[in-house]
C-alpha positions as CSV (number, residue, x, y, z in Angstrom):
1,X,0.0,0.0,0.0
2,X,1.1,3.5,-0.7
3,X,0.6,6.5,1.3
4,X,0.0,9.7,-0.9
5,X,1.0,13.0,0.6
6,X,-1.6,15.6,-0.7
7,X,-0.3,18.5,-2.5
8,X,0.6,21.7,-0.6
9,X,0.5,19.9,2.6
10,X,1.0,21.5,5.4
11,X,2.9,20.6,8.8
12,X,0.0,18.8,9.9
13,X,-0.3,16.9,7.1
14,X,3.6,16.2,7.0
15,X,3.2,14.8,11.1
16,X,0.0,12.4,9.9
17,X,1.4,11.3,6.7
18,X,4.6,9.9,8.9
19,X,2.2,8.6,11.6
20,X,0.7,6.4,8.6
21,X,3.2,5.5,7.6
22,X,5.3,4.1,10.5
23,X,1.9,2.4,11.6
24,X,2.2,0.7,8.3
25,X,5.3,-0.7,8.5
26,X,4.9,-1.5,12.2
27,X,7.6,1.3,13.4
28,X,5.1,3.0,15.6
29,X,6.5,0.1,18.5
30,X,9.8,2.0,18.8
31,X,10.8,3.0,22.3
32,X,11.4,7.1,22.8
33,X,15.4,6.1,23.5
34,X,15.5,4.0,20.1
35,X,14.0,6.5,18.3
36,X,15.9,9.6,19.6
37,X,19.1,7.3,18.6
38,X,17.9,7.0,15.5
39,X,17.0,10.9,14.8
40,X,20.7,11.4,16.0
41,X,22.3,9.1,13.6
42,X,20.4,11.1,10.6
43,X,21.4,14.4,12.1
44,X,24.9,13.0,12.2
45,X,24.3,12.1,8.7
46,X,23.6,15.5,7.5
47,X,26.4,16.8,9.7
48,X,29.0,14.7,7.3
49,X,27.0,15.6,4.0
50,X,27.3,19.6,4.9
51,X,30.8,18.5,5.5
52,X,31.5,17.1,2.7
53,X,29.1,19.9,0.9
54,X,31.5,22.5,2.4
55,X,35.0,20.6,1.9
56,X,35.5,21.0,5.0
57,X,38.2,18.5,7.3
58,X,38.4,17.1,4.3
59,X,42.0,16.4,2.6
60,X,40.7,16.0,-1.2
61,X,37.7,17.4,-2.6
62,X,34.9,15.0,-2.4
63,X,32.5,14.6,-5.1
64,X,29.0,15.2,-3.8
65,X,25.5,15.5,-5.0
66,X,22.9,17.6,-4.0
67,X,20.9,15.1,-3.5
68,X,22.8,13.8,-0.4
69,X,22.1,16.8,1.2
70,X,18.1,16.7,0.5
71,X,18.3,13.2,1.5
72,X,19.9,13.9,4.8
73,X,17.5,17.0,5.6
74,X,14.4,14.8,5.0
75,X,15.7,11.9,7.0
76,X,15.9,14.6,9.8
77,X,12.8,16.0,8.9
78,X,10.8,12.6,9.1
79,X,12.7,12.0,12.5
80,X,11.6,15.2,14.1
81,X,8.2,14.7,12.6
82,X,8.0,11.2,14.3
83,X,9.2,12.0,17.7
84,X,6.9,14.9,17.2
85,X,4.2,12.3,16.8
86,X,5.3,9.8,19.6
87,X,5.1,12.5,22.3
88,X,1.8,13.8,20.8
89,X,3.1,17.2,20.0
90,X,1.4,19.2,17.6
91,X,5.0,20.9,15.9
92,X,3.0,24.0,14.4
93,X,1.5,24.5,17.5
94,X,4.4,24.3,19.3
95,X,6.6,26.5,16.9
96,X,3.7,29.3,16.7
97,X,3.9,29.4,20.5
98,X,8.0,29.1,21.1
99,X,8.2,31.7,18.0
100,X,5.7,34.4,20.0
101,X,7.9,33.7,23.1
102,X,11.1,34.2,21.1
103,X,9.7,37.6,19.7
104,X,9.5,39.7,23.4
105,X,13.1,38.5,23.9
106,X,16.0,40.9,23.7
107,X,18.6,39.0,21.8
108,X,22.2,40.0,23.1
């Protein structure tokens, strides 16, 4: 079975589209720990793609494709949106109200 993700979705959308689809490979059973682990390893991921993306601690220049990066972001992406999920956190939600809090801040 595949899972279409409607056009112009937003974050909502992107949050039940991952719920669906971890039920329906049976991934929704993953502990909080295992699946923090797991969003680390892809954020780790990105970390060596913008590395190699950069040349940076890098002796030779490494070939890379665009593409790793996208890859790695959405990995990340579908990690966040998952532990989003697990802990029943509505991310727009949660971003409206951080963002309002972050606007009466002074930033030094």
């Amino acid at each position: 079975m595949k899972l279409e993700l409607k056009n112009n979705p937003i974050l909502a959308d992107y949050q039940a589209h991952v719920k669906a689809f971890c039920t329906l490979n049976g991934w929704n059973k993953t502990s909080p720990t295992e699946l923090f682990l797991l969003f680390m390893e892809e954020v780790g991921e990105l970390a060596k793609a913008i590395r190699k993306e950069q040349n940076l601690f890098y002796e030779e220049a490494k070939k890379h494709k665009k593409f790793d990066l996208e890859e790695e972001f959405a990995d990340v992406f579908g990690y966040l949106l998952d532990l989003a999920n697990h802990f029943d956190i509505d991310l727009e939600k949660a971003y409206r109200e951080k963002h309002a809090i972050n606007e009466q801040r002074k930033w030094d």
